[in-house]
GULUM-726194 format. One record per residue (C-alpha): residue in three letters; residue number from 1; z, x, y. Coordinates in Angstrom, 1 decimal. Layout:
% residues N
@residuo = ALA&num = NUM&Z = Z&X = X&Y = Y
...
***
This chain:
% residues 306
@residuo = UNK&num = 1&Z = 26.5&X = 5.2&Y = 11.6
@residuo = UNK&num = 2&Z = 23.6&X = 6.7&Y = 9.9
@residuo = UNK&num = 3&Z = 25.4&X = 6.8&Y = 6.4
@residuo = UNK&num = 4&Z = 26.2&X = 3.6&Y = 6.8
@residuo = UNK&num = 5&Z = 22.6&X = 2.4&Y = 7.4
@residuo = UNK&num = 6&Z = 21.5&X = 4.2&Y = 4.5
@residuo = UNK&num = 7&Z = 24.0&X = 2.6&Y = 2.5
@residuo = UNK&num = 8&Z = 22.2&X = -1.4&Y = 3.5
@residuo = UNK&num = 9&Z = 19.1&X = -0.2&Y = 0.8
@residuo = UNK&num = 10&Z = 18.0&X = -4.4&Y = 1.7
@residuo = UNK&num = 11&Z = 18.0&X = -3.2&Y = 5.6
@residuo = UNK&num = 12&Z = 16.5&X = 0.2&Y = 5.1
@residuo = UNK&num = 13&Z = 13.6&X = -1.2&Y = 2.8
@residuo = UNK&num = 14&Z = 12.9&X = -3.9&Y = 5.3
@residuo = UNK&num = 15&Z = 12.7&X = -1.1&Y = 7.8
@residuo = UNK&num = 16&Z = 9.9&X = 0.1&Y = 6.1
@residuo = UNK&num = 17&Z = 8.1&X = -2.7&Y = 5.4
@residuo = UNK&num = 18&Z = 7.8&X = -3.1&Y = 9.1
@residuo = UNK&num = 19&Z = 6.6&X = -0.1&Y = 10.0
@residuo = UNK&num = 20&Z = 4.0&X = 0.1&Y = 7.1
@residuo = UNK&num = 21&Z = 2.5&X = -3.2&Y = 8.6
@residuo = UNK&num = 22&Z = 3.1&X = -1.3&Y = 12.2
@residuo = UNK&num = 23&Z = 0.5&X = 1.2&Y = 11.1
@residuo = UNK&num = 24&Z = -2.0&X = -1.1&Y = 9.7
@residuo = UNK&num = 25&Z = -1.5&X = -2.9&Y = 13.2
@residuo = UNK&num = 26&Z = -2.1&X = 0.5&Y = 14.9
@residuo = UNK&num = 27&Z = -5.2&X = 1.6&Y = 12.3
@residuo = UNK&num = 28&Z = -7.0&X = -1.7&Y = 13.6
@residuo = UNK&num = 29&Z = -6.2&X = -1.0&Y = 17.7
@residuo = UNK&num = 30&Z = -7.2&X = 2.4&Y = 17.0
@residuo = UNK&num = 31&Z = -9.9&X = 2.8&Y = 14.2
@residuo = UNK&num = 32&Z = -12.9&X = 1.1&Y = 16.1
@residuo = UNK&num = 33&Z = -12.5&X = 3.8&Y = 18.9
@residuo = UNK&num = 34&Z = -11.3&X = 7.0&Y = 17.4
@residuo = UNK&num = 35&Z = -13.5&X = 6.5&Y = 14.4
@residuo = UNK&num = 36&Z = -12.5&X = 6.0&Y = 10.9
@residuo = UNK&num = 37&Z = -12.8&X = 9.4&Y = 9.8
@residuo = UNK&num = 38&Z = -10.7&X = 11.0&Y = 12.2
@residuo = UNK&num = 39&Z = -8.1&X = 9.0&Y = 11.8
@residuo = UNK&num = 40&Z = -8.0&X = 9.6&Y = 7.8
@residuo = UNK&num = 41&Z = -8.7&X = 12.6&Y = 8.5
@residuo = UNK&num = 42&Z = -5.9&X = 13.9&Y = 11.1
@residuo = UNK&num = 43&Z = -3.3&X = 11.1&Y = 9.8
@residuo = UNK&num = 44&Z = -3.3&X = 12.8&Y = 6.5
@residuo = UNK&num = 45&Z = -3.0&X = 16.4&Y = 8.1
@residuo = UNK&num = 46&Z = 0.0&X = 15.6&Y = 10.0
@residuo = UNK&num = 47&Z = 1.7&X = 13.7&Y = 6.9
@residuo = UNK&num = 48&Z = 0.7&X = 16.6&Y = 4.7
@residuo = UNK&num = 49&Z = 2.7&X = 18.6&Y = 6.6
@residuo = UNK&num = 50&Z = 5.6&X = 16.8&Y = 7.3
@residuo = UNK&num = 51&Z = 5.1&X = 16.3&Y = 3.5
@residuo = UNK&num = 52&Z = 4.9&X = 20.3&Y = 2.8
@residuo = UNK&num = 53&Z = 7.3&X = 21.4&Y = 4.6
@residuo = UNK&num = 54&Z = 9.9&X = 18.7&Y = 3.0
@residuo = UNK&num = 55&Z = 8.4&X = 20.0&Y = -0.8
@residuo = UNK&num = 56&Z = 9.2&X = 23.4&Y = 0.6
@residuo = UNK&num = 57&Z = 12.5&X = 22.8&Y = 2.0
@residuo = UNK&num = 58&Z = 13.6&X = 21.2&Y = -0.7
@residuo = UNK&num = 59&Z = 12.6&X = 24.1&Y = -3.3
@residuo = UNK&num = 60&Z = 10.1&X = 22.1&Y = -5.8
@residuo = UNK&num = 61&Z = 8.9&X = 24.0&Y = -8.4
@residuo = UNK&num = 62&Z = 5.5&X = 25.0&Y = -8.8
@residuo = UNK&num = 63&Z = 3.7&X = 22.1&Y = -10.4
@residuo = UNK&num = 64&Z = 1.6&X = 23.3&Y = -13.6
@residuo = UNK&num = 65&Z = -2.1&X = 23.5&Y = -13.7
@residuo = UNK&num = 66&Z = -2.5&X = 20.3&Y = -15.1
@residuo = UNK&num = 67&Z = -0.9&X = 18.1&Y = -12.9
@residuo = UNK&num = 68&Z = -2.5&X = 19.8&Y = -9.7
@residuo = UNK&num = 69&Z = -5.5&X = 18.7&Y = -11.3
@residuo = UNK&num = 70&Z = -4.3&X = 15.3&Y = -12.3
@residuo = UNK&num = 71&Z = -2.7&X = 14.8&Y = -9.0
@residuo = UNK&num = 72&Z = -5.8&X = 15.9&Y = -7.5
@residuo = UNK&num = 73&Z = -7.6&X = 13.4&Y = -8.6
@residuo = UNK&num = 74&Z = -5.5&X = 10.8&Y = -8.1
@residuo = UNK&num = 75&Z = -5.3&X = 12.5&Y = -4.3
@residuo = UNK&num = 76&Z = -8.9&X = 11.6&Y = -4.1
@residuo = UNK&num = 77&Z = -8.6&X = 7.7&Y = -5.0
@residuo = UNK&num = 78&Z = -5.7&X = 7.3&Y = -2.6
@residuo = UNK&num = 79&Z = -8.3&X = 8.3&Y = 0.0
@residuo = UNK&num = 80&Z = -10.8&X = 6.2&Y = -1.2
@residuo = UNK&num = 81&Z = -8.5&X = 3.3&Y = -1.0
@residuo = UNK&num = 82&Z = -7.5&X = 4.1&Y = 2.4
@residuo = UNK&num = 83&Z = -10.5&X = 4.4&Y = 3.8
@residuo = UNK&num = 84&Z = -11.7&X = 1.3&Y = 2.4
@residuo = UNK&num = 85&Z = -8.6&X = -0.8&Y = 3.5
@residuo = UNK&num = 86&Z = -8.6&X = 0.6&Y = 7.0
@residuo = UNK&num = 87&Z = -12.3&X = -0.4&Y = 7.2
@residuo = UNK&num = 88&Z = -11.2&X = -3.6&Y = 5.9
@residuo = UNK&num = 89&Z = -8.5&X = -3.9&Y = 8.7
@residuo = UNK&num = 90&Z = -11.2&X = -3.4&Y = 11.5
@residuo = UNK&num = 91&Z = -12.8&X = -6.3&Y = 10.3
@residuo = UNK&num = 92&Z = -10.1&X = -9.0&Y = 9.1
@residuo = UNK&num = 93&Z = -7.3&X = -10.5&Y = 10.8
@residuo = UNK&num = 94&Z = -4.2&X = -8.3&Y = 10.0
@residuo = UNK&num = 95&Z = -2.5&X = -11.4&Y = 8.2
@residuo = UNK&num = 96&Z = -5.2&X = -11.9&Y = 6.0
@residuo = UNK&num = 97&Z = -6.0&X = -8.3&Y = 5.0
@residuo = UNK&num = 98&Z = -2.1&X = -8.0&Y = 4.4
@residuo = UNK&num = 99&Z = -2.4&X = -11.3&Y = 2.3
@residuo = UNK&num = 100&Z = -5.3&X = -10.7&Y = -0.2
@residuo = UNK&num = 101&Z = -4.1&X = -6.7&Y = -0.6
@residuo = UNK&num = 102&Z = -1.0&X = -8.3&Y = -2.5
@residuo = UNK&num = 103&Z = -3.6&X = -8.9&Y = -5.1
@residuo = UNK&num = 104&Z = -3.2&X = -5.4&Y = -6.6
@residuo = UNK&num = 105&Z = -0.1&X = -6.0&Y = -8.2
@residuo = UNK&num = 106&Z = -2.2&X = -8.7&Y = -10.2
@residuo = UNK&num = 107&Z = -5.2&X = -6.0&Y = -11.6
@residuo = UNK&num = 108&Z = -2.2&X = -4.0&Y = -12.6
@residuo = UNK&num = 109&Z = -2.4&X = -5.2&Y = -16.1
@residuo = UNK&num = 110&Z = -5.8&X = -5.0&Y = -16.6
@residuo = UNK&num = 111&Z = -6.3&X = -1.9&Y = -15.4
@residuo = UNK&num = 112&Z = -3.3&X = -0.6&Y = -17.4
@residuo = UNK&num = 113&Z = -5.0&X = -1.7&Y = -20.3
@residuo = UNK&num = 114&Z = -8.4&X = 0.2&Y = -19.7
@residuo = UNK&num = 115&Z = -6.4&X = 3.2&Y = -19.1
@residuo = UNK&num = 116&Z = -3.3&X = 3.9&Y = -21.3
@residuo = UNK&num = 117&Z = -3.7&X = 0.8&Y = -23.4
@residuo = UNK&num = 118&Z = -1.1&X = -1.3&Y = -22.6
@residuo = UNK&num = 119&Z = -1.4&X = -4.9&Y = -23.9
@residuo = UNK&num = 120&Z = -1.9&X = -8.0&Y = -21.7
@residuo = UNK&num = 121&Z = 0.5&X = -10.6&Y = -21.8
@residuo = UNK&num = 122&Z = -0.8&X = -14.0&Y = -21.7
@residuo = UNK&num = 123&Z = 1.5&X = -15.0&Y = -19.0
@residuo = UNK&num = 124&Z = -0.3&X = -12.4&Y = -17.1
@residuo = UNK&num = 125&Z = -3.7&X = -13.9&Y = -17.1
@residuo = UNK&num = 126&Z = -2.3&X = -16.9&Y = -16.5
@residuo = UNK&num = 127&Z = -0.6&X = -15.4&Y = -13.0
@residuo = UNK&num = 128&Z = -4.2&X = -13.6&Y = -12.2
@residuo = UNK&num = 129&Z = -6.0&X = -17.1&Y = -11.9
@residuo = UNK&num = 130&Z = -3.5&X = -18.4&Y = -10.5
@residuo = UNK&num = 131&Z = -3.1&X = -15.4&Y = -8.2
@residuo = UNK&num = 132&Z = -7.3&X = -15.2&Y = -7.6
@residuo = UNK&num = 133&Z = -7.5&X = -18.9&Y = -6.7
@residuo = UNK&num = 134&Z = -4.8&X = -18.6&Y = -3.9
@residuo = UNK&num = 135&Z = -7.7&X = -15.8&Y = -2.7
@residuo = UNK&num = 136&Z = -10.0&X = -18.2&Y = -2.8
@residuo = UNK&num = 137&Z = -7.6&X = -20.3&Y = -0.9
@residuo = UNK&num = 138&Z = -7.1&X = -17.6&Y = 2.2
@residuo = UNK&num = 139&Z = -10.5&X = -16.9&Y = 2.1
@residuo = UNK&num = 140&Z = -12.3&X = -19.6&Y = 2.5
@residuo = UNK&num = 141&Z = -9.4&X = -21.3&Y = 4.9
@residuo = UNK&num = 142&Z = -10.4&X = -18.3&Y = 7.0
@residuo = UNK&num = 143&Z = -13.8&X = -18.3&Y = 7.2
@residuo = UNK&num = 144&Z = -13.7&X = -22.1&Y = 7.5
@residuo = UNK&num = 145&Z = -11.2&X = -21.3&Y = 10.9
@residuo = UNK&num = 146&Z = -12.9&X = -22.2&Y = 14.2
@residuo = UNK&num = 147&Z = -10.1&X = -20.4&Y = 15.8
@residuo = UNK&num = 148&Z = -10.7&X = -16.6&Y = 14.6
@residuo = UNK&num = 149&Z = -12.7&X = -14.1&Y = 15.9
@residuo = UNK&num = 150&Z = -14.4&X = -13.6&Y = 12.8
@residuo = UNK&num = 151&Z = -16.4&X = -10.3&Y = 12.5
@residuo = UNK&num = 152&Z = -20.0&X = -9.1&Y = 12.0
@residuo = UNK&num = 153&Z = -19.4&X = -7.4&Y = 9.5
@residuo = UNK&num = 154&Z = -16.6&X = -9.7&Y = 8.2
@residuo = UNK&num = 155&Z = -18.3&X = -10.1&Y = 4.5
@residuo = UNK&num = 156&Z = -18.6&X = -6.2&Y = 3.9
@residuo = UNK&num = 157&Z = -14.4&X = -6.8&Y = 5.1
@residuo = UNK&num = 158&Z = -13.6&X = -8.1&Y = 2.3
@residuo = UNK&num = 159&Z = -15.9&X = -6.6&Y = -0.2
@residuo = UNK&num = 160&Z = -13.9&X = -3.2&Y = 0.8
@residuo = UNK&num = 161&Z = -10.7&X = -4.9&Y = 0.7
@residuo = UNK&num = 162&Z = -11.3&X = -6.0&Y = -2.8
@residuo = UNK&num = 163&Z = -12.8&X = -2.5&Y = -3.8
@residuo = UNK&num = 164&Z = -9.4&X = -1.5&Y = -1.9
@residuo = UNK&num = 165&Z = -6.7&X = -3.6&Y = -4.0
@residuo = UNK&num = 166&Z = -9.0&X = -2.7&Y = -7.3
@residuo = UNK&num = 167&Z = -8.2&X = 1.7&Y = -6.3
@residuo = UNK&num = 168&Z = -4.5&X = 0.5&Y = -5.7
@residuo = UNK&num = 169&Z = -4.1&X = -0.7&Y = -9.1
@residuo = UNK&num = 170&Z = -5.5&X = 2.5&Y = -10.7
@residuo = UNK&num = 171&Z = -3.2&X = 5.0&Y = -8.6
@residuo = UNK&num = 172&Z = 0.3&X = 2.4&Y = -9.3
@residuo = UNK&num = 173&Z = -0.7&X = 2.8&Y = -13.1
@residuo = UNK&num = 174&Z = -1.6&X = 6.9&Y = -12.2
@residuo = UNK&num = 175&Z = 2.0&X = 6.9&Y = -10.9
@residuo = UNK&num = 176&Z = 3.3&X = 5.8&Y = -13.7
@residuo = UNK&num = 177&Z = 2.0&X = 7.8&Y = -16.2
@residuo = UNK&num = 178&Z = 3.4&X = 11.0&Y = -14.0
@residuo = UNK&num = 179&Z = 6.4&X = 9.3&Y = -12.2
@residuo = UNK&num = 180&Z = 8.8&X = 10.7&Y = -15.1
@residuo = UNK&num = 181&Z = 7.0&X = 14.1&Y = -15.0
@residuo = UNK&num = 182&Z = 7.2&X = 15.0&Y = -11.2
@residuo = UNK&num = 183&Z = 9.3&X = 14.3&Y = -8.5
@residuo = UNK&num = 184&Z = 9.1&X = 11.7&Y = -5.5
@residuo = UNK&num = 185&Z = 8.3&X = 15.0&Y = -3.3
@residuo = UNK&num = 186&Z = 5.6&X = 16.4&Y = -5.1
@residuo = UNK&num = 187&Z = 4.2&X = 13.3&Y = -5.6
@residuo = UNK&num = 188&Z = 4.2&X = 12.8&Y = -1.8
@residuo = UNK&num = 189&Z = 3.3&X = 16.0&Y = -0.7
@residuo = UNK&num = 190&Z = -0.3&X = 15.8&Y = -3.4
@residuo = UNK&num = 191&Z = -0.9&X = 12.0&Y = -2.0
@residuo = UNK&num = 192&Z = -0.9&X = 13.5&Y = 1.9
@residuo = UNK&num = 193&Z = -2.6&X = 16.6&Y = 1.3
@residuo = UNK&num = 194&Z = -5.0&X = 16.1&Y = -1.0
@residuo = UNK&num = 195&Z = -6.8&X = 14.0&Y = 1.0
@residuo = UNK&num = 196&Z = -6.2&X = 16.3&Y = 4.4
@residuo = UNK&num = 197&Z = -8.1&X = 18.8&Y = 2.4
@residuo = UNK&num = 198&Z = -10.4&X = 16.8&Y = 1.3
@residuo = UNK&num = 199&Z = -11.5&X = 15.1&Y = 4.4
@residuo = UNK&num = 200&Z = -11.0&X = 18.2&Y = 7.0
@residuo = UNK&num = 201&Z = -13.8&X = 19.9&Y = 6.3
@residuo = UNK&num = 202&Z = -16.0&X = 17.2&Y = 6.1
@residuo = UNK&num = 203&Z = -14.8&X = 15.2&Y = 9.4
@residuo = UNK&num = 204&Z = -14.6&X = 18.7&Y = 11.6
@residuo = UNK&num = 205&Z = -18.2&X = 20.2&Y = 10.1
@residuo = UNK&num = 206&Z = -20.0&X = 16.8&Y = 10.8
@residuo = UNK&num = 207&Z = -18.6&X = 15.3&Y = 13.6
@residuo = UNK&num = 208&Z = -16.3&X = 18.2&Y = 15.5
@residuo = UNK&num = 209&Z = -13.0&X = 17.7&Y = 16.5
@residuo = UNK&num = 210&Z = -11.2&X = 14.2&Y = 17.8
@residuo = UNK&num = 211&Z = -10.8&X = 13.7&Y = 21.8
@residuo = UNK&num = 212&Z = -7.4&X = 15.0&Y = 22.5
@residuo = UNK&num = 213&Z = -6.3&X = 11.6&Y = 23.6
@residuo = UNK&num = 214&Z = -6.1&X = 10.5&Y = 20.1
@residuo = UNK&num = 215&Z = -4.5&X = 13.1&Y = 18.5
@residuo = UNK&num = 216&Z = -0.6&X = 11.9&Y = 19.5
@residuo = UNK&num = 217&Z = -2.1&X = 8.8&Y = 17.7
@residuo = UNK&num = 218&Z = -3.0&X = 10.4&Y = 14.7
@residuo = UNK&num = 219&Z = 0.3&X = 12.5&Y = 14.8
@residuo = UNK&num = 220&Z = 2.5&X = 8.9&Y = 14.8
@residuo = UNK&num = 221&Z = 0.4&X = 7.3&Y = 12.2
@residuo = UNK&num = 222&Z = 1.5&X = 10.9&Y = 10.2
@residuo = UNK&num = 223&Z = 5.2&X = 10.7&Y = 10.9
@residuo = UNK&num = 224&Z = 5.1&X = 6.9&Y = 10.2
@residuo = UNK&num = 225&Z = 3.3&X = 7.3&Y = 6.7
@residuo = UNK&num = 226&Z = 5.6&X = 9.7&Y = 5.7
@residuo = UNK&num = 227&Z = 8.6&X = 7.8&Y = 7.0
@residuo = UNK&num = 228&Z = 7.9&X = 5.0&Y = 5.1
@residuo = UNK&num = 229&Z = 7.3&X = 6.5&Y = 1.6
@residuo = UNK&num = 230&Z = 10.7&X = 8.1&Y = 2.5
@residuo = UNK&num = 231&Z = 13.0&X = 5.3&Y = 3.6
@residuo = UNK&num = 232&Z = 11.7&X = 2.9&Y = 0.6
@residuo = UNK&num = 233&Z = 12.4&X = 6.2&Y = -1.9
@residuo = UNK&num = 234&Z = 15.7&X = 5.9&Y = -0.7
@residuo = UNK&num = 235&Z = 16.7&X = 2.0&Y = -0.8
@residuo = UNK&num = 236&Z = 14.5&X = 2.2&Y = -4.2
@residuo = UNK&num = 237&Z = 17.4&X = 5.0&Y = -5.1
@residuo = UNK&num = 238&Z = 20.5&X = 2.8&Y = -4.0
@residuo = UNK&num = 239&Z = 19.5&X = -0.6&Y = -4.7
@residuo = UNK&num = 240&Z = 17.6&X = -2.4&Y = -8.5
@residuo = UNK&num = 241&Z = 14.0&X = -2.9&Y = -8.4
@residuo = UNK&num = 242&Z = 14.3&X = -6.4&Y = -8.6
@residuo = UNK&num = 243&Z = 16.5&X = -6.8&Y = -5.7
@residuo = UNK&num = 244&Z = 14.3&X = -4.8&Y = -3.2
@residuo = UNK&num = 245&Z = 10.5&X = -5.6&Y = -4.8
@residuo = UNK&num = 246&Z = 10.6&X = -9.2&Y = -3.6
@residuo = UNK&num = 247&Z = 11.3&X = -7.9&Y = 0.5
@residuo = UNK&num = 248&Z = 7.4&X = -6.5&Y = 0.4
@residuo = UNK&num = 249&Z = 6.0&X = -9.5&Y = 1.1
@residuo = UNK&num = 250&Z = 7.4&X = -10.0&Y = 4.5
@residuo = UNK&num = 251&Z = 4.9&X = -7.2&Y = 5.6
@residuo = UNK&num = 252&Z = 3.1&X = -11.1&Y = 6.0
@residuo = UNK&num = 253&Z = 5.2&X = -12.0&Y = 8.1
@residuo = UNK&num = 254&Z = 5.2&X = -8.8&Y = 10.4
@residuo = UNK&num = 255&Z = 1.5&X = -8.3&Y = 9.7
@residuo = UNK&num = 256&Z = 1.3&X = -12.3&Y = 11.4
@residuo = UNK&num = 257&Z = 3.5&X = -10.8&Y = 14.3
@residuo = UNK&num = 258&Z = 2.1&X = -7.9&Y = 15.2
@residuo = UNK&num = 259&Z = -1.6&X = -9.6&Y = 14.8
@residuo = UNK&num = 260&Z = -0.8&X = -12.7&Y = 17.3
@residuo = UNK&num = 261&Z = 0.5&X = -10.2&Y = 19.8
@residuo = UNK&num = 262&Z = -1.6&X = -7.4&Y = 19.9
@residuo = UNK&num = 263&Z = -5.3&X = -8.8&Y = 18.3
@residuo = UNK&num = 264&Z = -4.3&X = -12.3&Y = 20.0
@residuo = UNK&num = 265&Z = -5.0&X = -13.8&Y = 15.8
@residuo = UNK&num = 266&Z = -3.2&X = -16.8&Y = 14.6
@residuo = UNK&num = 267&Z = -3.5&X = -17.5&Y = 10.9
@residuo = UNK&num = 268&Z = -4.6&X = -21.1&Y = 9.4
@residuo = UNK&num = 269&Z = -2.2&X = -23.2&Y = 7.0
@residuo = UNK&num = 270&Z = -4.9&X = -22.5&Y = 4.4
@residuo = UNK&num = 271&Z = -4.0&X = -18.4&Y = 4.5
@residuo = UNK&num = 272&Z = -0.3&X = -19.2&Y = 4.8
@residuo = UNK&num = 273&Z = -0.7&X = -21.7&Y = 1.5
@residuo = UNK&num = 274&Z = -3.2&X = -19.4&Y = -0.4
@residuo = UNK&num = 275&Z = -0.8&X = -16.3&Y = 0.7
@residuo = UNK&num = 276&Z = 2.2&X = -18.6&Y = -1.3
@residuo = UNK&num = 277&Z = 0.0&X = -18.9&Y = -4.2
@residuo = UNK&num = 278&Z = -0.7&X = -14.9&Y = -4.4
@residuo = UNK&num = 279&Z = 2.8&X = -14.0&Y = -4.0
@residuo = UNK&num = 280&Z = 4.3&X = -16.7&Y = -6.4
@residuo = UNK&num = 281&Z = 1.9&X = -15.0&Y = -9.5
@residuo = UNK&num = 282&Z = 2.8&X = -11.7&Y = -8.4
@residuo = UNK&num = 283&Z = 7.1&X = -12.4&Y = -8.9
@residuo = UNK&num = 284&Z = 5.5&X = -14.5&Y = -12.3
@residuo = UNK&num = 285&Z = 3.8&X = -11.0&Y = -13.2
@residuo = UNK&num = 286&Z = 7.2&X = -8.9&Y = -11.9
@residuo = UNK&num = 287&Z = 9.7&X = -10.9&Y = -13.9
@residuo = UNK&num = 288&Z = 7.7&X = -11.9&Y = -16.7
@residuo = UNK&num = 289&Z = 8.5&X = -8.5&Y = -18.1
@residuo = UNK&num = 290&Z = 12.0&X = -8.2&Y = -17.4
@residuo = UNK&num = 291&Z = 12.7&X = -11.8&Y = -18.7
@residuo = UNK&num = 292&Z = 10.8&X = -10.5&Y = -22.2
@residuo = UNK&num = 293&Z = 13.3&X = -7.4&Y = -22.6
@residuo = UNK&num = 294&Z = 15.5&X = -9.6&Y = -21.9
@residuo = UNK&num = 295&Z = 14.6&X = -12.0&Y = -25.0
@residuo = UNK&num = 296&Z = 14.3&X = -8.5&Y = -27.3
@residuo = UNK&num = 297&Z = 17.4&X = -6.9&Y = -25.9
@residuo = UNK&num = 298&Z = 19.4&X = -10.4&Y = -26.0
@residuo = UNK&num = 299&Z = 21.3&X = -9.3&Y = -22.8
@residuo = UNK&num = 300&Z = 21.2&X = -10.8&Y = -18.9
@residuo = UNK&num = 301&Z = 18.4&X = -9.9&Y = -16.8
@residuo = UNK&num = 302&Z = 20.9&X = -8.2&Y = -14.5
@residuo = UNK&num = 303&Z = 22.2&X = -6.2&Y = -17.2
@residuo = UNK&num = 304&Z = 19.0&X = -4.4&Y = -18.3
@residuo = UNK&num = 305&Z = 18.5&X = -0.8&Y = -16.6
@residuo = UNK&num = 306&Z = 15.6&X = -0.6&Y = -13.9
***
């Protein structure tokens, strides 16, 4: 039964798309009263050693000097961009934080170009504005909704969302410049511990240790984190990139769920329509590329290897 689940890569990354927007859902129950810091904190411990023991088990070498302190770094901005999203997520509707993070895919480009050079294609551009205006869109049509619960600090929401999506793009094009150098398990293991070392220290010395009720919260959000970066490694492995890239942006659709049963939030049309516009320019920016090796190649879409 379990081989055969594996073997549905569709299935097993849809799996995981639900349970990544089942953790934002439980960072925004859980956040406002266990406190930000702990839960970064403690969530990253837990997945670092789920995360360790799987590097270890698996008998990874030794990374060299210089990716510890590449993937160091990068450790450190994948902290920084959680912690600014999970603020984000105590002060949006889920839907709508879900919605406008798509728009890192979009300052992929850009940001590849400040740091390995890569050129920007006009199509591109063209995707970002179009992309940007369907923020506008969500935006505004939530602000605008006499039915949310909008938050005091709703503004600073989305200022960290936006500082949020702009990290994200710098550690997908940090990936890539390593993803042919390192495995998927030492890549994991630096993203959860980094940060656990990082952010110990810091939580325990200035504000002690967690009430003991949240810890079983902490250790699922752990398990969870690590669970997804696993089951979407494996329908990644079994299935094209094309095929199984679309599927991520039904985390709007869950992220809808999850936020109309548990934060009682129903989203406008104008987040549904500006959500459309976002994920349209990010497939325009995902098969833009593959449609131009196609041209060069002269050979089928299909045909080209991921």
């Amino acid at each position: 039964m379990l081989n055969r689940f594996l073997a549905a890569p569709v299935l097993v990354a849809l799996i995981a798309i639900a349970m990544g927007s089942g953790i934002d859902a439980l960072v925004k129950g859980v956040a406002p009263g266990a406190g930000l810091h702990h839960l970064l904190a403690w969530r990253f411990l837990f997945g670092g050693i789920i995360a360790f023991a799987v590097f270890r088990a698996r008998k990874r070498p030794r990374p060299s000097n210089a990716a510890i302190r590449f993937h160091t770094m990068r450790g450190l901005l994948q902290l920084f961009c959680a912690f600014t999203f999970f603020y984000a997520l105590t002060q949006l509707r889920l839907a709508e934080a879900t919605a406008l993070s798509f728009t890192a895919a979009l300052l992929v480009a850009p940001v590849a170009r400040i740091v390995i050079g890569e050129q920007i294609k006009p199509v591109a551009v063209v995707a970002a504005f179009l992309g940007f205006s369907g923020v506008a869109l969500a935006v505004w049509g939530s602000s605008g909704d006499a039915s949310a619960v909008v938050a005091d600090n709703r503004p600073l929401g989305l200022i960290a969302l936006f500082v949020s999506t702009v990290g994200y793009a710098f550690v997908l094009v940090l990936l890539r410049m390593r993803a042919t150098k390192e495995d998927a398990d030492t890549i994991a293991m630096f993203t959860n511990v980094v940060p656990a070392i990082a952010m110990l220290p810091v939580t325990v010395g200035l504000f002690g240790f967690p009430a003991l009720a949240s810890i079983p919260f902490f250790l699922v959000l752990g398990m969870l984190g690590y669970s997804v970066w696993y089951l979407m490694t494996l329908a990644y492995a079994r299935a094209p990139a094309q095929q199984l890239a679309p599927l991520e942006y039904t985390a709007l659709i869950w992220s809808a769920v999850f936020g109309l049963a548990f934060f009682d939030e129903l989203p406008g049309w104008p987040l549904w329509a500006g959500a459309a516009i976002i994920i349209v320019s990010c497939l325009i920016v995902a098969f833009a590329g593959k449609f131009s090796t196609r041209r060069e190649a002269r050979m089928p879409a299909s045909d080209l290897p991921e």
